[in-house]
C-alpha positions as CSV (number, residue, x, y, z in Angstrom):
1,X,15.6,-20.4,-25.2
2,X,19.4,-19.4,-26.3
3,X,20.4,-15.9,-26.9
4,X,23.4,-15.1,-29.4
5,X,25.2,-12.5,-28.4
6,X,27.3,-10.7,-31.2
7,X,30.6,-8.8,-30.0
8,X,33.5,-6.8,-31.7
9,X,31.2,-6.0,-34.9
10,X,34.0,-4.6,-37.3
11,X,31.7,-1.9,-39.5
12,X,32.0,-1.0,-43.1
13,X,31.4,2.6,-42.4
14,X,32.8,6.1,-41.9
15,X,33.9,7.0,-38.2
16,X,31.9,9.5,-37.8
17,X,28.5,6.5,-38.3
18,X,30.6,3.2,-36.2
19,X,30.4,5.8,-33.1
20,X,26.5,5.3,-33.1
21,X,26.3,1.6,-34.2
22,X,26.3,-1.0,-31.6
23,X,29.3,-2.7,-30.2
24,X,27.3,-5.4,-29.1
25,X,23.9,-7.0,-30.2
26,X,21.5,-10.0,-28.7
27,X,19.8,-12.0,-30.8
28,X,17.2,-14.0,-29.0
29,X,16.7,-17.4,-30.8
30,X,13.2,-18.0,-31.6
31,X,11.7,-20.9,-33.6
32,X,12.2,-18.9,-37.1
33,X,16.1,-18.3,-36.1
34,X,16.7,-21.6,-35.1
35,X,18.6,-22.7,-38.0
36,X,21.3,-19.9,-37.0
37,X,22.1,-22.7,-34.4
38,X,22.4,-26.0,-36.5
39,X,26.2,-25.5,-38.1
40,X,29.0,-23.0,-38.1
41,X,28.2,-21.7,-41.8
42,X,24.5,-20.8,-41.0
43,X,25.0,-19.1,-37.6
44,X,27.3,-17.1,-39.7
45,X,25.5,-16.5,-42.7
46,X,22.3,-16.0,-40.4
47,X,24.0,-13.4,-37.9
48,X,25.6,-11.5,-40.7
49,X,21.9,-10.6,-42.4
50,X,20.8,-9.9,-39.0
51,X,23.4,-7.4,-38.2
52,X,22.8,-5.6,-41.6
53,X,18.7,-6.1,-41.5
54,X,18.6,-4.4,-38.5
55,X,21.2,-1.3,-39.0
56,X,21.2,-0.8,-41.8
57,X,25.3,-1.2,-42.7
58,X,27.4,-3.7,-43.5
59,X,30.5,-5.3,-41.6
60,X,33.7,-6.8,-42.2
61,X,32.9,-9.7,-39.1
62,X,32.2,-10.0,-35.6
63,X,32.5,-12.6,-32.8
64,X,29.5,-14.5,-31.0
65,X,28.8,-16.5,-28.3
66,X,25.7,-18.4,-27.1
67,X,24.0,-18.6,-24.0
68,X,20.9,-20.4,-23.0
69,X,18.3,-18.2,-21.3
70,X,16.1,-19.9,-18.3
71,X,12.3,-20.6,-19.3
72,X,10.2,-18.3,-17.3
73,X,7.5,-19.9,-15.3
């Protein structure tokens, strides 16, 4: 499995909110986020709805980097 890991989110928000958001956020890559992977424009699009889904607030960018994760077993 790969992991993306999103660094140096840059948050549409007041001060007072970007001191509780995350600085840093994994995504593990499962079968239904797969197509984050397949070209530049789709990780971006993909991780940019992610990052909004799950806080709530939107962002100006952010940096990523992928890893692969060894299979357990």
């Amino acid at each position: 499995m790969k992991r993306i890991i999103v660094t140096d989110i840059e948050w549409d928000a007041p001060k007072s909110v970007v001191k509780r958001l995350p600085n840093r956020i994994v995504i593990d890559v499962t079968p239904d986020k797969e197509y984050m992977l397949e070209d530049v424009h789709d990780e971006a699009e993909g991780v940019s709805n992610y990052i909004s889904d799950q806080t709530g607030w939107c962002h100006y960018g952010f940096c990523t980097d992928v890893e692969e994760v060894p299979d357990e077993g």
